[in-house]
C-alpha positions as CSV (number, residue, x, y, z in Angstrom):
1,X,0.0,0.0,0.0
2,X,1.4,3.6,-1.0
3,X,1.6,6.2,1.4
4,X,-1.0,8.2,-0.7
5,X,-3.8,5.4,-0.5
6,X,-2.9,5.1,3.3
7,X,-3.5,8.8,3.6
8,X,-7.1,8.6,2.0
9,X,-7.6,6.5,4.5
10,X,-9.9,7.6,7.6
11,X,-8.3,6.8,11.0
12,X,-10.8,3.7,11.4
13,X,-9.4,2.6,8.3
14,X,-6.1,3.0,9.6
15,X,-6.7,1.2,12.6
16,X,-8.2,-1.7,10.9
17,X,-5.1,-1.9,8.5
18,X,-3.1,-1.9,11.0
19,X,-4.8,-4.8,13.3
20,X,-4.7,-6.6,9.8
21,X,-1.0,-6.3,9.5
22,X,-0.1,-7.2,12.7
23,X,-2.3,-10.2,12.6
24,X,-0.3,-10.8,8.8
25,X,2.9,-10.5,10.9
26,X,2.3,-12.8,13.0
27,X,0.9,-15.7,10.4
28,X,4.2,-14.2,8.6
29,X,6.2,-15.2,12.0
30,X,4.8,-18.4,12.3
31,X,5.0,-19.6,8.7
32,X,9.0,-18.9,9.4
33,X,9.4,-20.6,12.2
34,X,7.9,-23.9,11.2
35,X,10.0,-23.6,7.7
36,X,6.9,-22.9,5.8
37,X,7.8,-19.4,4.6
38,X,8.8,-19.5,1.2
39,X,9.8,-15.9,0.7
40,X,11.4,-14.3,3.5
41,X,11.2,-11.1,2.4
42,X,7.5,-10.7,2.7
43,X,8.5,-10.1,6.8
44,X,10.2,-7.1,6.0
45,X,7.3,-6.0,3.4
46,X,4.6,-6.0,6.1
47,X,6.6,-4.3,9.1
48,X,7.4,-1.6,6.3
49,X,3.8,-1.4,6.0
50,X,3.3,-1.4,9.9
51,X,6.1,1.8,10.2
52,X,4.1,3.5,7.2
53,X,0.7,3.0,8.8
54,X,2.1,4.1,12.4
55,X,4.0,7.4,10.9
56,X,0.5,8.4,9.3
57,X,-1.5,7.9,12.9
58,X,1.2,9.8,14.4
59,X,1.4,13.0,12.4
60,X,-2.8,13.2,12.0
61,X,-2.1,13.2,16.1
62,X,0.1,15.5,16.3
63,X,-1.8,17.9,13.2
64,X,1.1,17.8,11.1
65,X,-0.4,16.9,8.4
């Protein structure tokens, strides 16, 4: 997801993506753990997306944007 489209976003949308990445993370995690996770680089795909989706929250907190 670019940072535009998470920007359009309203901040229940946000929230939602973000719950949804997490939980992604963590089926992510797993898969890796029991050798299951045929591209590795999908880990560092969805915390990217995490960091993108926190940044956002955090400047419509502080009005920065």
């Amino acid at each position: 997801m670019k940072v535009e489209e998470i920007r359009a976003l309203s901040t229940e949308g946000l929230k939602k993506q973000l719950e949804e990445a997490h939980q992604e993370l963590f089926n992510l995690r797993f898969r890796l753990a029991t050798k299951q996770l045929v591209n590795h680089r999908e880990v560092s795909r969805v915390k990217k997306e995490i960091a993108r989706l926190k940044t956002i929250m955090r400047e419509r907190e502080l009005g920065t944007r």
